[in-house]
C-alpha positions in Angstrom: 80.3 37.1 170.8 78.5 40.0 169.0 80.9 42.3 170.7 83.9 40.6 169.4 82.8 40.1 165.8 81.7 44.1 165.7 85.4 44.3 167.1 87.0 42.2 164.6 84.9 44.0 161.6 85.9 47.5 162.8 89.5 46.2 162.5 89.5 44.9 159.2 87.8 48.3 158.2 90.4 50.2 159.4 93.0 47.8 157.5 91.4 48.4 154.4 91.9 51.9 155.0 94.9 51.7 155.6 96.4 49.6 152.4 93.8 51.4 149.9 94.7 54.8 150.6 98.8 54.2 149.6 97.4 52.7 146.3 95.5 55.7 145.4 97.9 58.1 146.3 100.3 56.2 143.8 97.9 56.5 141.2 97.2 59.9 141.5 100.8 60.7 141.4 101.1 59.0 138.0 98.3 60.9 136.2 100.7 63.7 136.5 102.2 62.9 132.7 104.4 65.3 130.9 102.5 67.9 128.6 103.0 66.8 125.2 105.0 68.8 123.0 103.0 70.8 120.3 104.4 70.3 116.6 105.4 74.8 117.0 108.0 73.5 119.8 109.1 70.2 118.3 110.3 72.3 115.1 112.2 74.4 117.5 113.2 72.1 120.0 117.1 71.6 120.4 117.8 73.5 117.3 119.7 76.9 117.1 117.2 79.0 116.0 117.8 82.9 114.3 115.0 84.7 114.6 113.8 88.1 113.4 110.4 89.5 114.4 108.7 92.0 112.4 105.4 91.8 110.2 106.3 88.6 109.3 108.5 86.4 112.2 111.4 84.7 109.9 113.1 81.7 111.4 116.9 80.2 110.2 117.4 77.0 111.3 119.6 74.6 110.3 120.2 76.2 107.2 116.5 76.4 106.4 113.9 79.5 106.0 111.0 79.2 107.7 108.3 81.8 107.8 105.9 82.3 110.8 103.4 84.1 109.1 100.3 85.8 110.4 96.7 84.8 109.3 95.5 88.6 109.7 98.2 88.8 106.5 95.7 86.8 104.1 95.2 88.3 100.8 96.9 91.4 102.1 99.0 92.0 98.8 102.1 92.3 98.3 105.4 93.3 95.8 108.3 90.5 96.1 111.3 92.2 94.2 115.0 90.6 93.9 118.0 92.6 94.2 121.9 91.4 93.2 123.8 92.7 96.4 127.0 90.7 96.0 128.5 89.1 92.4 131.7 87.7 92.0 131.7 89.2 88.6 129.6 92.5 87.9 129.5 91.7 84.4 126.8 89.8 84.8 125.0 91.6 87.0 125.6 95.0 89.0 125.5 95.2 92.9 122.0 96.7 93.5 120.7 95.9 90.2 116.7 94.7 90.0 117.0 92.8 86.9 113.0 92.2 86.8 110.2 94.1 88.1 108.6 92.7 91.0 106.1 90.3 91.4 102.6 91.2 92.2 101.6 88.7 95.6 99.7 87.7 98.1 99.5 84.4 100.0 96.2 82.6 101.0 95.6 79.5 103.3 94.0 76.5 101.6 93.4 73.8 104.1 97.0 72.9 105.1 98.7 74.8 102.3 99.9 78.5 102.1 99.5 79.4 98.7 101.6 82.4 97.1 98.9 83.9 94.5 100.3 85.9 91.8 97.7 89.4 91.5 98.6 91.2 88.3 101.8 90.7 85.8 102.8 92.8 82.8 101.5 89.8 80.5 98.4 89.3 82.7 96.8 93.0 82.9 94.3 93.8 85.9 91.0 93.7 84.8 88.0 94.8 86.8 83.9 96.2 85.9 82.5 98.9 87.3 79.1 97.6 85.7 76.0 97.0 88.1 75.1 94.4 85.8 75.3 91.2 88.5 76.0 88.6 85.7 78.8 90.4 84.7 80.0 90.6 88.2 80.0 86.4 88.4 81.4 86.3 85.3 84.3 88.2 86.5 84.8 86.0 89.9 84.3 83.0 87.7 87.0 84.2 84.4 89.4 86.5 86.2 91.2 84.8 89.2 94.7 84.4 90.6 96.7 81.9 89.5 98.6 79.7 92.3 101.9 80.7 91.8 103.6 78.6 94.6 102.1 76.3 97.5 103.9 75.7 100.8 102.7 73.1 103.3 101.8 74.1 106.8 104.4 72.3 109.3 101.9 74.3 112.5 100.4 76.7 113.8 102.1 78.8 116.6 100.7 78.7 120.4 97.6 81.0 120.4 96.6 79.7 116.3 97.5 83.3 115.3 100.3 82.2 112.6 101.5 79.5 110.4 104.8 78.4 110.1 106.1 76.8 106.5 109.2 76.7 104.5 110.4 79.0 102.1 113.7 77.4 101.7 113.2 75.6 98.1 111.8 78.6 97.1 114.5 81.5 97.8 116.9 79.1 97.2 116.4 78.0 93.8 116.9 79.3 90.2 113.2 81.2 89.5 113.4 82.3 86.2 110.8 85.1 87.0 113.2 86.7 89.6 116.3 86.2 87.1 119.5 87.6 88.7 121.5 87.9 85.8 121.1 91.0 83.6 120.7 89.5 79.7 122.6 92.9 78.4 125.1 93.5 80.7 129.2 93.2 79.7 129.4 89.5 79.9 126.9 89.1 77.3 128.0 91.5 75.1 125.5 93.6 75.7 123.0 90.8 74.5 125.3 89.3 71.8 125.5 86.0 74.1 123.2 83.6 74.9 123.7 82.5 78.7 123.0 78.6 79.3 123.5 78.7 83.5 122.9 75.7 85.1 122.2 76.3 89.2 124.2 74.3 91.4 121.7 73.8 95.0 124.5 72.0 96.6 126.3 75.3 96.7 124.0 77.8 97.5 122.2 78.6 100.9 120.4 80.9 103.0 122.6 84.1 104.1 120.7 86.7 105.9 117.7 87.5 107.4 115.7 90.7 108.2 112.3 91.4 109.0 110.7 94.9 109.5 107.1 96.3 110.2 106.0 96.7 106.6 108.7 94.1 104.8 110.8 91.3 104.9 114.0 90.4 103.5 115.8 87.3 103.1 119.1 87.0 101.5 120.4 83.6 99.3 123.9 83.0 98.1 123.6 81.3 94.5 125.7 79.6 93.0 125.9 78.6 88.8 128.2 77.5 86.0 127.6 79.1 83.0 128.0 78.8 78.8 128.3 82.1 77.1 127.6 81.4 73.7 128.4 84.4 71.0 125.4 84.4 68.5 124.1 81.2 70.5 127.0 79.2 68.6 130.8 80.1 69.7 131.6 79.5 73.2 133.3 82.6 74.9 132.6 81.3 78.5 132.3 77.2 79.3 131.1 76.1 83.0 132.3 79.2 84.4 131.6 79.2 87.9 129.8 82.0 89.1 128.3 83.5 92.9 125.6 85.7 93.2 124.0 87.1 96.6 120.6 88.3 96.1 118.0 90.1 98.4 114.8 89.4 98.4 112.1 91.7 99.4 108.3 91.0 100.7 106.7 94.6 100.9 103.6 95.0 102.7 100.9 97.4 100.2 98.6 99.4 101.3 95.5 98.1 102.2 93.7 101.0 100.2 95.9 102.9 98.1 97.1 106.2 98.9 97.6 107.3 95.9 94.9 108.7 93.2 95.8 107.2 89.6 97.1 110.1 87.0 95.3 109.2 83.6 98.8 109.3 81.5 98.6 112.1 78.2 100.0 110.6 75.0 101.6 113.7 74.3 103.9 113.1 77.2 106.6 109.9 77.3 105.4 108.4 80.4 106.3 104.9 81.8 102.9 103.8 82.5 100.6 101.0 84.4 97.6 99.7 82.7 94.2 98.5 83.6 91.2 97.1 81.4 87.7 98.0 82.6 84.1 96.9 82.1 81.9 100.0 82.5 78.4 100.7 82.2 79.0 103.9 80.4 81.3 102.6 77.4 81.4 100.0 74.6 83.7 97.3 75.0 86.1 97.2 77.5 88.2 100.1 78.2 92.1 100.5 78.9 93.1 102.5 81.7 96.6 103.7 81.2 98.1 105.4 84.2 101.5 107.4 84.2 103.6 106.1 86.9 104.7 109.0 89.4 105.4 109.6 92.7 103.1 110.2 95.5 103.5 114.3 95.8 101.4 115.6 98.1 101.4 118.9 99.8 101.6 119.1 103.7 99.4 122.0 104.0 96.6 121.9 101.1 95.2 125.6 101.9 98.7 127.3 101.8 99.2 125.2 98.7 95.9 126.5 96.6 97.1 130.2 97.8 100.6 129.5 95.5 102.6 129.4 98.3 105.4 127.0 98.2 105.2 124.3 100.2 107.2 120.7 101.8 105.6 117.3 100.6 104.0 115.0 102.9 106.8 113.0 102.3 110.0 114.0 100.2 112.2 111.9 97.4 115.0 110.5 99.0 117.9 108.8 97.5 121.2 107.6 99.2 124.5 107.8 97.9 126.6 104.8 97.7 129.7 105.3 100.1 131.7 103.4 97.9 132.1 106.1 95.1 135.1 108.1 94.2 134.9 110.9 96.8 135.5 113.3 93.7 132.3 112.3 92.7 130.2 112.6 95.5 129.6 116.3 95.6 128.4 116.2 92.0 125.7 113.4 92.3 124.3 115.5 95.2 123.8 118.6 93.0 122.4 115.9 90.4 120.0 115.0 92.4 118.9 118.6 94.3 118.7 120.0 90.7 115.4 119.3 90.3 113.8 120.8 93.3 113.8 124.0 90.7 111.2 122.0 88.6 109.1 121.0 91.6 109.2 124.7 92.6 107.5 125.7 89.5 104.6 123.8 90.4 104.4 125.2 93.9 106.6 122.6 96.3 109.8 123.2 98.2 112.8 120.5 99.4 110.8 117.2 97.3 114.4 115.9 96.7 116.5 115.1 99.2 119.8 113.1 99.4 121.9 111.8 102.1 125.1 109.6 101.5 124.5 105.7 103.6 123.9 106.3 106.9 126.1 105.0 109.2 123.8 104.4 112.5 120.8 103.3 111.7 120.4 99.6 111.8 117.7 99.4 109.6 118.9 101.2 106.7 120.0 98.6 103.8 120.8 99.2 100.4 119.5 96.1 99.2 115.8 96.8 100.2 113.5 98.4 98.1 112.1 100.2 100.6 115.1 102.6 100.2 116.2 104.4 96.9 119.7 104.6 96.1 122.7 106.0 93.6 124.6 103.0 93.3 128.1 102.7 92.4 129.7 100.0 89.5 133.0 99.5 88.9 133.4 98.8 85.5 134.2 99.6 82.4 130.8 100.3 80.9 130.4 103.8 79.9 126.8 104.1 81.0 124.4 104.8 83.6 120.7 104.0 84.2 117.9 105.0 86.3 115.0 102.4 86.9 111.9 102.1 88.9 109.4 100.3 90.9 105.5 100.9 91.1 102.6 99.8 92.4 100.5 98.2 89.9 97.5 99.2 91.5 97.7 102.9 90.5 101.4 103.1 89.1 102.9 104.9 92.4 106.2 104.8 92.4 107.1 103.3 94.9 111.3 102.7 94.6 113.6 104.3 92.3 117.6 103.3 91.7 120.4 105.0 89.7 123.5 103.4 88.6 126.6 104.5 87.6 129.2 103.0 86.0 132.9 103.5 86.4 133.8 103.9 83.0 131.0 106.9 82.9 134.0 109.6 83.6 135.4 108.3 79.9 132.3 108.6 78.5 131.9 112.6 79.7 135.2 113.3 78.8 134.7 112.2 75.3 131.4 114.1 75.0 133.1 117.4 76.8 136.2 117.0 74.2 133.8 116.3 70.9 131.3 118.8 72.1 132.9 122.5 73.6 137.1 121.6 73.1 136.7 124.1 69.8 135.4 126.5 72.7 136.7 125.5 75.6 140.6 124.9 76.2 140.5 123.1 79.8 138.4 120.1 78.6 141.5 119.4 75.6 143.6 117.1 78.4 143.1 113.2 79.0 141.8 114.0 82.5 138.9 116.8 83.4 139.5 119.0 85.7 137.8 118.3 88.7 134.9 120.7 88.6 134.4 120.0 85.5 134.1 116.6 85.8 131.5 117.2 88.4 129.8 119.1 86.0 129.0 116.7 84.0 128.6 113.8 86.5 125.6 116.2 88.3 124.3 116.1 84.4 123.7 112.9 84.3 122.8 112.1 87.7 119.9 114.4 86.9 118.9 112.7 83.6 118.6 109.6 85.3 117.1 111.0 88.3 114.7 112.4 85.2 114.2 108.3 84.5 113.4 107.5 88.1 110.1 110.1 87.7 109.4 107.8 84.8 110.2 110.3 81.9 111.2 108.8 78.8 113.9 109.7 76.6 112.2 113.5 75.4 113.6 112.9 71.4 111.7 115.9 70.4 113.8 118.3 72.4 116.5 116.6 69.9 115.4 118.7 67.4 113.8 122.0 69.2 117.3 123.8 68.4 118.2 124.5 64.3 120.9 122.5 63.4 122.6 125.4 62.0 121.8 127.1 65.0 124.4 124.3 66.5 127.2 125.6 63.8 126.9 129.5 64.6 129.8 130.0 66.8 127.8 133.4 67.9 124.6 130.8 69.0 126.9 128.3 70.7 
């Protein structure tokens, strides 16, 4: 009887065996859920998705900007400058214009926002002490800060926490007053005889391209407006005129440390300048700093340079040529622009300016970023030209330089040629210069404005270095 109930047990055991193990089999299949999607892939997922990796990753999707942006990045600052690249009427603005000097970033995290912090501004000037005096130093974290300028809510972070990802939509698609894209003297105004009233129209405007290098970004937004031109702010020359501008935007990475010493500016030369204000130790009050903006020329080799030898820059001055000027005028902007390697020269450097007309194979050359300086190329009936730049406000390097010309400028030269030397000079008494001639005087006033881009100022006191009846001697002339 024992026997049998050992038997019987043993039986049931292995019965139990037998129906518990399927069960747990079963259940250990089921704990193998699907991983869960992270909030990175569920803004991705099933979504076409342009991308374009560089210092900063930019993502287009679904007609959105969205910036993956890297956390080593913080505080790193910045220049965000706006540039007109397409206009349905040049009046208002000219393709490659920079209607206002760039702003003076850099973005921050604060708990799930990216803030866009604005550093310096022309109306805001940089203010810092040099004093060892440690109340003045709180003082100074406590009354000079950075102003918020923009805040952009984190949507996630990417896979390894490296980057954030937020939207920059609303912002480069929107009518910011402080990167205006319509030039307040140009033709349509009369020169600034209008007041514009231009209402922005979001419906109509939207993200175009994308680029992203490894020191700067650039994203470009088709705008779209109607505007009231109103002659002396009263008579209406223009009402809800529709009007399409495509305008670059460009994030450039600064230098960490910058490369560039300051130059104190002289007040005996015109100078565009930068400006500082500093507490010091050593001075009563606080002291303005006022540097002249110039370029970054530095010799390659320092020791062949101190024995007056002349020598190449570390890095020349290079401007592009638009391709889409009148091919008589091409040679004449080049020899604009060369024509003042023989003032470099005096001061002991060979081959600083360089020019090259728009190169045709390399992918990332575009006209649009500031990265690149350019002759640009108006057609219009503005007899004018103008040469602009861009610095960094940290020591007033230049940093990008632009030329425009407008078409009308050949009517403008002939007029001065004819005023000036026709007494003199019998092939400029025609309605057409002769081709060299023209070139002539197109190379003269590339190389004024080329003058501009160094940040000289008009030199009125050359005006008057020359008698005026020095002028009315035939012999002198």
């Amino acid at each position: 009887l024992v026997a049998k109930k050992v038997f019987l047990l043993l039986v049931l055991a292995c019965a139990m065996l037998v129906t518990v193990e399927p069960i747990y089999a079963k259940k250990k299949k089921n704990t193998k859920t699907t991983k869960k999607e992270s909030p990175y892939e569920k803004i991705f997922k099933g979504k076409k998705d342009e991308v374009k990796k560089g210092v900063i990753t930019l993502h287009k999707i679904e007609g959105k900007i969205l910036f993956e942006f890297p956390l080593t990045l913080q505080n790193r600052e910045m220049l965000l400058g706006s540039t007109v690249s397409e206009i349905s009427d040049n009046g208002n603005a000219l393709v490659g214009q920079k209607i206002k000097k760039p702003l003076h970033i850099k973005f921050a995290l604060r708990d799930s926002v990216m803030e866009m912090r604005e550093v310096s501004n022309f109306a805001r000037r940089p203010i810092f002490s040099t004093s060892k005096d440690e109340s003045i130093k709180q003082a100074m974290k406590k009354g000079v800060g950075e102003p918020v300028m923009e805040g952009f809510k984190v949507m996630a972070y990417n896979a390894d926490s490296t980057a954030v990802v937020f939207d920059m939509t609303d912002f480069l698609v929107s009518d910011n007053k402080r990167m205006a894209i319509f030039d307040p003297y140009g033709k349509k105004t009369m020169f600034g005889a209008c007041v514009r009233r231009a209402t922005f129209k979001k419906e109509l405007s939207y993200v175009d391209q994308i680029k992203s290098f490894d020191d700067n970004i650039s994203v470009t937004s088709s705008l779209s407006y109607l505007q009231d031109l109103l002659y002396m702010g009263i008579v209406a020359i223009a009402y809800q005129e529709p009007v399409t501008v495509k305008v670059n935007r460009s994030f450039v990475l600064l230098p960490e440390t910058p490369e560039m010493m300051p130059r104190m500016a002289d007040p005996r030369i015109g100078y565009f300048t930068s400006n500082k204000e500093e507490i010091a130790d050593d001075y009563d009050g606080v002291k303005m700093n006022t540097y002249a903006n110039k370029w970054n020329v530095y010799p390659k080799d320092v020791e062949a340079y101190k024995r007056g030898e002349l020598v190449e820059p570390t890095q020349p001055i290079l401007f592009y040529v638009d391709d889409a000027f009148p091919e008589e005028w091409k040679k004449g902007i080049h020899e604009g622009v060369l024509v003042w390697n023989k003032a470099f020269e005096r001061i002991g450097f060979k081959n600083v300016m360089q020019v090259k007309d728009f190169p045709k194979d390399d992918p990332e050359f575009d006209p649009d970023n500031i990265k690149y300086s350019c002759v640009r190329y108006s057609p219009s009936f503005i007899a004018n030209a103008m040469g602009p730049s861009w610095s960094d406000p940290r020591t007033g390097e230049i940093l990008n330089a632009s030329v425009y010309l407008y078409h009308n400028l050949v009517g403008l030269v002939r007029n001065w040629r004819f005023v000036q030397t026709a007494q003199a000079d019998t092939d400029v008494r025609r309605k057409q210069l002769p081709t060299d001639i023209l070139g002539d005087c197109i190379s003269y006033v590339v190389a004024h404005e080329v003058g501009h881009t160094f940040a000289f100022m008009h030199n009125m006191a050359a005006s008057s270095s020359i008698p005026v009846d020095s002028l009315r001697s035939a012999s002198f002339t």
